[in-house]
C-alpha positions as CSV (number, residue, x, y, z in Angstrom):
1,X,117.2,115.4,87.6
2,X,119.2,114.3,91.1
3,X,116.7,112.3,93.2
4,X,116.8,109.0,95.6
5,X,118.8,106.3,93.6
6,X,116.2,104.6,90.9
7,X,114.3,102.4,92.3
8,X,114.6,103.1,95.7
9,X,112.1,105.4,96.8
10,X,110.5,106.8,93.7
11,X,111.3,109.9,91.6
12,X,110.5,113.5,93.6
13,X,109.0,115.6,91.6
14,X,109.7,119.2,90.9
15,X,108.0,121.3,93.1
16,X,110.0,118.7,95.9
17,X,113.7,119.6,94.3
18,X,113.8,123.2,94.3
19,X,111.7,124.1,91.6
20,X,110.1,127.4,93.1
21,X,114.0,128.8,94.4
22,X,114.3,128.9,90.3
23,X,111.1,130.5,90.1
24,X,112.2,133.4,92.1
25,X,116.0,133.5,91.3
26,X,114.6,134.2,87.2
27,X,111.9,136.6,88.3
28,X,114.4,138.4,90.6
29,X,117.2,138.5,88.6
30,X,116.4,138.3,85.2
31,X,119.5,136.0,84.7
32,X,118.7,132.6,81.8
33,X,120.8,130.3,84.1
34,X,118.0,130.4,86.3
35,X,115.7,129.1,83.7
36,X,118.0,125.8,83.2
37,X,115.4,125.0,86.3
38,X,112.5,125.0,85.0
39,X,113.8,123.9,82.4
40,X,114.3,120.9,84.0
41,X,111.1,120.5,85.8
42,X,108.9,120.7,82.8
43,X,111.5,117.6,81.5
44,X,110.7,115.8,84.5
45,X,107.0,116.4,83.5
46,X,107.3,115.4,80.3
47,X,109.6,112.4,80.7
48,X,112.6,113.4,81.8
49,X,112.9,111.5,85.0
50,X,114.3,108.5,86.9
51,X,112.2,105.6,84.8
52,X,111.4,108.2,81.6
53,X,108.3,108.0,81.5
54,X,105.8,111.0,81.1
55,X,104.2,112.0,84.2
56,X,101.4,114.7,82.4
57,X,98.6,113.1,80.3
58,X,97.6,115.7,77.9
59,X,94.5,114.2,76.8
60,X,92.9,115.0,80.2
61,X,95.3,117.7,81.7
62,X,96.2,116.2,84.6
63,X,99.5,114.8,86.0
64,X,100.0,111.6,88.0
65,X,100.6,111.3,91.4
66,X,103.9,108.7,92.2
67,X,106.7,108.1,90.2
68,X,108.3,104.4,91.6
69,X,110.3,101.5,90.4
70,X,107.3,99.4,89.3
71,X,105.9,102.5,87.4
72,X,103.5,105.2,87.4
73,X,100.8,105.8,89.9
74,X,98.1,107.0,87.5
75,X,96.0,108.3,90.0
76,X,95.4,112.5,89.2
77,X,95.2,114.1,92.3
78,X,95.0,117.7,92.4
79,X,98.2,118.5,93.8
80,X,100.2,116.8,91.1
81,X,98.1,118.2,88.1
82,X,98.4,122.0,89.8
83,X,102.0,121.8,89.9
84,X,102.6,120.6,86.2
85,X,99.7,123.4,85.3
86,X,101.9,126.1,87.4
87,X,105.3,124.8,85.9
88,X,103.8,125.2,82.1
89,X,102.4,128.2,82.5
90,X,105.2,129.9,84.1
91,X,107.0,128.0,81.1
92,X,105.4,129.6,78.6
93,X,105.1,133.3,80.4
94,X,109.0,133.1,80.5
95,X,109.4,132.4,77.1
96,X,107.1,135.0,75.9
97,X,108.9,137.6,77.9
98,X,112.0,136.3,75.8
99,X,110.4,137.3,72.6
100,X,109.8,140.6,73.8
């Protein structure tokens, strides 16, 4: 996912690149390019980001707070952990529409 250069000022998370524009642009149009988005942001969630590491702890539900260059700030604020709970759920409601 495009972000600051690693290491520099940490990784921005999802919500920060865009993430609801895809949102809208799949609910508005219907058109799968759009989901190549969240695609994306539930990688970034689950990994997929400047230092690959996961930033969602399923054993509690939350997410962590700061992605840097010296890690993960494992602090699980409620900002972070509602916007990894919104971009799951809106995950899995888009691909049960699929199915239909």
């Amino acid at each position: 996912m495009p972000g600051p250069e690693r290491g520099h000022r940490g990784s921005q998370k999802p919500h920060d690149l865009g993430f609801g524009h895809s949102q809208d642009a799949l609910e508005l149009t219907g058109q799968e390019v759009w989901r190549n988005g969240l695609d994306l942001c539930v990688a970034w969630f689950l990994g997929s980001n400047d230092a690959g590491l996961p930033m969602y702890n399923p054993a509690s539900g939350g997410a962590f707070d700061g992605l840097h260059a010296a890690g993960v700030n494992r602090n699980e604020g409620a900002e972070s952990t509602l916007a990894a709970l919104t971009t799951f759920q809106l995950a899995r409601r888009i691909a049960a529409l699929a199915e239909l």
